[in-house]
N, C-alpha and C positions, 0 to 999 in steps of 0.2 A: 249686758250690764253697762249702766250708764257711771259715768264718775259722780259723784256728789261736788259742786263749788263750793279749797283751799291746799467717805465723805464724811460733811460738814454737818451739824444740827442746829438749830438756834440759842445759844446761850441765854437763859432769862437774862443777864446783865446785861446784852447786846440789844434786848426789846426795848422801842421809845416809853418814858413814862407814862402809865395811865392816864387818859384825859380823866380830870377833876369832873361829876356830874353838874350838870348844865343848874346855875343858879338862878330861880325865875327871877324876874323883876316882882318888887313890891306890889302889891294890891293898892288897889284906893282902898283910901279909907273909910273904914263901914260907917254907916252909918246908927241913930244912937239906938235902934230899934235893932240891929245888927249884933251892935254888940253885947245886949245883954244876952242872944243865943247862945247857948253852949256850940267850941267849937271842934263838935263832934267829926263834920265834912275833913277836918285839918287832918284826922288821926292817920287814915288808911293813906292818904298821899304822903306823909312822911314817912310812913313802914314800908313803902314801896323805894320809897328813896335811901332808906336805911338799908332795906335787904339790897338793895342793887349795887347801893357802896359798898357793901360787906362782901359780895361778887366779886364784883371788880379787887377787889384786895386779896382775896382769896387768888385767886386765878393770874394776878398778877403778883402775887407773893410770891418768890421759887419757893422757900420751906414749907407755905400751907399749901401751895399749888402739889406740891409733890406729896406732899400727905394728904390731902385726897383721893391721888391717882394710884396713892400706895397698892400693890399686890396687882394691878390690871393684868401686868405680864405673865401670867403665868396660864391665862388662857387662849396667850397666840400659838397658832399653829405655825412652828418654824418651816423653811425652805433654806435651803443654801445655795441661791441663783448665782452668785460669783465663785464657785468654787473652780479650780484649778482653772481660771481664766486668765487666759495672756495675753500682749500686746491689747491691752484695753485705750481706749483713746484717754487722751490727756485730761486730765479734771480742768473746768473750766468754774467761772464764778456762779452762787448759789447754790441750791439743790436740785435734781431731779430725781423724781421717782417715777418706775414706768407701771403703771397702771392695769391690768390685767382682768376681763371679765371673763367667765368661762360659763360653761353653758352646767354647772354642776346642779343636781337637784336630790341628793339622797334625803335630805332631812326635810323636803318638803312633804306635807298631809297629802292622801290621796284627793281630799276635800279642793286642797288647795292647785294639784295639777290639774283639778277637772276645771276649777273656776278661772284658773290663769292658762291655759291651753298647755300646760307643761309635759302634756302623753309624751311616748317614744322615749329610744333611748338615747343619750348624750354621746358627742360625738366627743369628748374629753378633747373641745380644742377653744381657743378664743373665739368669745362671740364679739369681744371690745378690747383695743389695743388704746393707750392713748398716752403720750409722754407730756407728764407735769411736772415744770420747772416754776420754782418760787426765785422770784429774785435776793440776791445779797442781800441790800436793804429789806427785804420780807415786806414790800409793799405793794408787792404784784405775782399774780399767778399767768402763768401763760399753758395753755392746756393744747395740746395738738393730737389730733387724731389721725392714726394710722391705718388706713381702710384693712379690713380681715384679708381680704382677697387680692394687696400685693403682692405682686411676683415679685419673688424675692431669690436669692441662692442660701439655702445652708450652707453652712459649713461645715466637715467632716465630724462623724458624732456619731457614740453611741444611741442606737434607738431603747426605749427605757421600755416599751410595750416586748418586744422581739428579742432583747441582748443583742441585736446584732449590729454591725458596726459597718457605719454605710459613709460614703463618700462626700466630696459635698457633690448638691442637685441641687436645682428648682422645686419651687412648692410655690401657693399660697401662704401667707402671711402665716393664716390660724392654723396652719401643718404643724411651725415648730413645734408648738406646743404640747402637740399631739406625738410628733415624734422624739421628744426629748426636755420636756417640760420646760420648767420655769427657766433652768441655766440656759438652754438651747433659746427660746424664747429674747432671754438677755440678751446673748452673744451676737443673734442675729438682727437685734434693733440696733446696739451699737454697732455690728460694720455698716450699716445703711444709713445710720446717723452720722457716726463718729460724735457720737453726745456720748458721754459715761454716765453710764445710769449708779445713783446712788443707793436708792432704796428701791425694792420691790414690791409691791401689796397685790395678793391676788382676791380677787372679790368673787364668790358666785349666784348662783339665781341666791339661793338663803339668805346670805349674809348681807346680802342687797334688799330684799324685803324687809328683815328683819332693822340695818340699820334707818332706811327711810320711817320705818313706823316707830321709832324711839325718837326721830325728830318730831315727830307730832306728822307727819305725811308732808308734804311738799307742794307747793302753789304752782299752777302748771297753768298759760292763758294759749289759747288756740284762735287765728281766725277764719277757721274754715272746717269741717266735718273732716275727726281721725274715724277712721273705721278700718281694721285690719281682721276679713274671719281666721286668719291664723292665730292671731293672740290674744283675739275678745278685743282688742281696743277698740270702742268705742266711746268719743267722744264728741258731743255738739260746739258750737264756736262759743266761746266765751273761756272765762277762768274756773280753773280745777283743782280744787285739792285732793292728792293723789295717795291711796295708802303705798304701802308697798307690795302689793301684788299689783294696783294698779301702775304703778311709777314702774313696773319691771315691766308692762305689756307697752308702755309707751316708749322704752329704751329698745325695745326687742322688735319692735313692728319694722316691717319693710316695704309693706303694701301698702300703704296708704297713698301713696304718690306713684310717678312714673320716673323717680329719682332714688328709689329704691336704697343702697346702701350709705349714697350720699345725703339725703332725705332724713336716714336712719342717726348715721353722725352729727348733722346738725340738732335732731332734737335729743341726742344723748347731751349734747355741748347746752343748750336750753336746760335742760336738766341740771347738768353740772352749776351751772349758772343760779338756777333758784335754790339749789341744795346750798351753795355759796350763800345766795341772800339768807336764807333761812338761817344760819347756822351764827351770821355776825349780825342782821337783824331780827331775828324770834326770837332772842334771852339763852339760846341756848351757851354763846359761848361769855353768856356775864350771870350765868347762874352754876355753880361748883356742883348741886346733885344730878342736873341735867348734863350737864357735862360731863359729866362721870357714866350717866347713865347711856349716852349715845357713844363715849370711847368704847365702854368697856363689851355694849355691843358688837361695834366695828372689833375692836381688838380679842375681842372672845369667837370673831365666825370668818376671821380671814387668817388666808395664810400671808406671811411678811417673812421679811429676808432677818438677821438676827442681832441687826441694829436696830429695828424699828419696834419703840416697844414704848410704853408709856411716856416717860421723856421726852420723848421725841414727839409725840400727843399733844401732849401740854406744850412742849415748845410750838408746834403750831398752830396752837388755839392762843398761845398769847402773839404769837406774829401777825393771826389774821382778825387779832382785837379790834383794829380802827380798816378793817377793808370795809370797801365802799362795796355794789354792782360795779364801778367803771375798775374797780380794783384786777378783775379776771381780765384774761382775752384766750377769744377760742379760734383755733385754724384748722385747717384741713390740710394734709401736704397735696402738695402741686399734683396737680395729674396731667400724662401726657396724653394717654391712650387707655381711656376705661375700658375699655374689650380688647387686650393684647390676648390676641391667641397664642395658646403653648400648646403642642402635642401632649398628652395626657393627664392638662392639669384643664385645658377650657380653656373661657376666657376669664381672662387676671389683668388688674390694673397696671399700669405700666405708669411709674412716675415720672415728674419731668424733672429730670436730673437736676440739670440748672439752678428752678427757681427751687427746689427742694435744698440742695447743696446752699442757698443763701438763707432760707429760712434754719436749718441748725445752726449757720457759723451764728444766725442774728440770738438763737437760743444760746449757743456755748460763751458768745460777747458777752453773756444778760441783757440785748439788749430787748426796748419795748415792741412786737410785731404788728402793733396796730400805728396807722399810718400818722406821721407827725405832722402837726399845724403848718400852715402856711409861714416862710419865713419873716418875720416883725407882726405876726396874728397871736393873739392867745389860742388857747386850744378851745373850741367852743365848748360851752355845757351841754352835755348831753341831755337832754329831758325824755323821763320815763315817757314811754309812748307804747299805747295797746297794737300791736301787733295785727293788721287788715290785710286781705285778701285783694282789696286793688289800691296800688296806693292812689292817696288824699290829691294828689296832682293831675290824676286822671279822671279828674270826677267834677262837672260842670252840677254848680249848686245855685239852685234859684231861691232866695229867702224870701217868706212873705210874716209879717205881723200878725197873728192869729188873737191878739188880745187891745186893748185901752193901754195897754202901757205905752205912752210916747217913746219911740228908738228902741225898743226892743229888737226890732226888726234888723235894723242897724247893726245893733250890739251883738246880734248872732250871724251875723253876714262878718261880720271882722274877725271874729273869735273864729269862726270858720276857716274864712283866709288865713290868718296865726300858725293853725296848722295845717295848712296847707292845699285847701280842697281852694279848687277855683272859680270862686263866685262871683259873679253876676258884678257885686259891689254896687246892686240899684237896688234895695230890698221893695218889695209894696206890701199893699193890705191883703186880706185875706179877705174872701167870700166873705166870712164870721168874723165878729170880733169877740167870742168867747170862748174861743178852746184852752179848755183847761191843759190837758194833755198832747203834748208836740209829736204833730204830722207829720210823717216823710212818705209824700208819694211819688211812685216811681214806673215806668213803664217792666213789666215780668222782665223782658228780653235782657233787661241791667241791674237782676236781684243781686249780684256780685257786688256791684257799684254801691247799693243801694243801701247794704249792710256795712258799708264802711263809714257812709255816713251816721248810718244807725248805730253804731262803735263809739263815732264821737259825740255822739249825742242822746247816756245810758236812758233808760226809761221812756222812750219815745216809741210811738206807734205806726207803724209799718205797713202800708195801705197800697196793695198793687191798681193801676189804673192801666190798662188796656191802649196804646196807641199813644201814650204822655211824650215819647221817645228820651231820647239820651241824657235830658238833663235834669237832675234829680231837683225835685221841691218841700223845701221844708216851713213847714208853715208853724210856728214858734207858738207854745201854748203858755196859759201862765205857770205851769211848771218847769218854765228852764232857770238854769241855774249854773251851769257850763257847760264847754266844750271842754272834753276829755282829748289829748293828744293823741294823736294814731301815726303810724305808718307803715310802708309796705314790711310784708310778714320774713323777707330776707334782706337781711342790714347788711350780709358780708359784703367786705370790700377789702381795696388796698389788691397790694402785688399775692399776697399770699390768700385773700378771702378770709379774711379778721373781722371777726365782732367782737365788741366786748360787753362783758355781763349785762349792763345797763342796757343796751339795746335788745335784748332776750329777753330779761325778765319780766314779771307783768308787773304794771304799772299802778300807781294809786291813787 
């Protein structure tokens, strides 16, 4: 199957004023043949603008915002993840809530385990661990992923499968959970954090399809062939809207690379990232029955600890009213040793103390994990950019003129450079001077190379030549129009391996 292409809570008083919707500039003025038109074109842009102010008021009202949300709660399924916990680490600034995926499937179709590879039986334990902290100010999320298969220590606890009462041991990460649910789960992210976790949400396969397909499904952009035969993911390189059976095979795959869990993390964190976009750019969170209608999903199919209940819904949808993409940042913690062998647990990841130990104290500060500008620099703009398999700097481009137009040739040799591919900067003419349609010929041996070009340059036609060698030629037809930004497909960087949203998402 291929995809088809698309503690503390927040006080409503403490959220900044709604931005006022953007007021166009005036029109010229019609002319007199103009104006005797009836101005029928005028009606649906002002009811667009009417319903979206009445959104934005709704959603930022606390009294209408909460009577919308009125009754949500009553379809969470409770947990009590802090019960009789002690010595819990010190609350620190903002929220965190620790994030929990599990491999649960009773309320899926049989239709649907055969079409999403969901056979066998569950191993009742994490498939996704991940701790998200919203800063104080509610202007930044910072998301970290805690590999399944850290070696970790329990600590002493009742087992909830057995009654029986076991000491503390070594496991895997996804054990607690197995051995002692959601509390055990808690206890052992905070002693390896020492972050206190505030809220809990556990999410599983369901409630995960179910909430992506109330977004409308999720934008997902690839530059290179996902193909997993465990999960059915298959996906060709370009952009995908993803339902939620799909968006569950592309959280779940672990084959498709030779970076296997780590591979797995980074496109859950891509994920998380476009669900972000989607949810403060789709309308979802400046339209009140959408809104309602993607809470009361999430809130009607997970389980949450017995603070987290509508209110606290709605206070998040008004905190994350003005996030940007650059608003997220996604990390991995430090690893010292991906294959620490344990006697009878395998190999298990082994963190690296150190820089793990500095990435929570930079979570419990609030401060930001992605790396700060240079001292007396701004911070540069990030610009959206499609996501390639080699990057734009490894990629010698020769531009030729394929058409009459003076400097076109030019104009696409620069635009090239702009972002980054390294061209020639001599463009010439072309055999032809009428190709409608823009050329890229390339020697087979550099199809890799060859498509990164073809990334930044959508609609153009792909023409392998035999013996061309290394450096790619694009011969500009009269359908260009621009270069699309690109770059290499792993932006992580910094001490910790931080990306944030805007570097992940696809671009436009």
């Amino acid at each position: 199957m291929r995809a088809s292409g698309s503690t503390r809570t927040a006080d409503p008083a403490e959220v900044s004023p709604v931005p006022q919707p953007h007021r166009p500039t005036r029109p010229a003025r019609p002319t007199q043949r103009a104006r005797r038109e009836p101005r029928r074109a005028d009606k649906p842009r002002w009811g667009v603008r009417l319903a979206a102010g009445l959104s934005v008021a709704v959603l930022g009202s606390g009294a209408l915002g909460h009577a919308v949300m009125t009754g949500l709660d009553t379809g969470i399924q409770r947990v009590d993840p802090f019960k009789d916990m002690k010595n819990r680490p010190q609350a620190g600034h903002g929220v965190n809530f620790l994030l929990v995926g599990t491999d649960g499937r009773d309320k899926i179709t049989s239709d649907e385990k055969r079409e999403y590879r969901l056979g066998g039986a569950p191993c009742h334990c994490t498939d996704t661990v991940m701790l998200v902290h919203l800063s104080a100010d509610r202007t930044r999320a910072s998301v970290i992923s805690l590999p399944r298969d850290s070696y970790v220590e329990l600590p002493a606890h009742l087992d909830e499968s057995s009654g029986k009462q076991h000491g503390a041991h070594p496991v895997k990460l996804n054990a607690a959970y197995a051995e002692g649910g959601p509390n055990l789960t808690v206890r052992t992210v905070e002693n390896m954090t020492r972050v206190k976790i505030d809220h809990y949400l556990e999410v599983d396969f369901t409630s995960f399809m179910k909430t992506v397909d109330a977004m409308g499904g999720v934008e997902i952009c690839t530059a290179k062939p996902l193909h997993d035969s465990n999960t059915g993911l298959d996906l060709l390189p370009g952009t995908h809207r993803l339902s939620g059976g799909q968006a569950l095979q592309y959280v779940r795959s672990r084959h498709v690379d030779g970076a296997s869990d780590l591979g797995r993390m980074q496109r859950q964190q891509r994920f998380i990232a476009a669900l972000i976009k989607q949810a403060t750019h789709g309308g979802v969170l400046l339209n009140p029955v959408k809104f309602k209608e993607v809470s009361s999903t999430l809130l009607g199919s997970v389980r949450a600890d017995k603070g987290f209940g509508s209110e606290q819904m709605l206070a998040l949808g008004q905190a994350m009213r003005d996030f940007t993409p650059s608003s997220s940042e996604f990390a991995s913690v430090p690893v010292g040793d991906a294959s620490f062998p344990v006697k009878g647990l395998g190999s298990t990841v082994k963190w690296d103390e150190a820089k793990a130990a500095k990435l929570f104290e930079a979570l419990r500060e609030d401060r930001p994990l992605a790396p700060a500008p240079a001292p007396g620099r701004p911070a540069p703009r990030q610009q959206p950019a499609v996501p390639v398999d080699v990057a734009p700097q490894q990629v010698r481009v020769q531009v030729e003129n394929g058409t009459r137009i003076d400097g076109l040739g030019t104009r696409v040799d620069s635009a090239l450079r702009a972002t980054g591919f390294d061209t020639t900067g001599a463009p010439g003419t072309g055999a032809s001077r009428e190709v409608k349609r823009t050329v890229i010929t390339y020697d087979p041996r550099w199809d890799r190379t060859a498509r990164s070009v073809a990334t930044a340059l959508p609609g153009s036609e792909l023409r392998a030549v035999p013996g061309q060698g290394k450096t790619v030629v694009v011969i500009a037809g009269a359908d260009y129009r621009k270069v699309v930004a690109v770059r290499a497909e792993d932006p992580y960087q910094g001490e910790f391996g931080v990306v944030t949203g805007d570097q992940v998402v696809c671009a436009k």
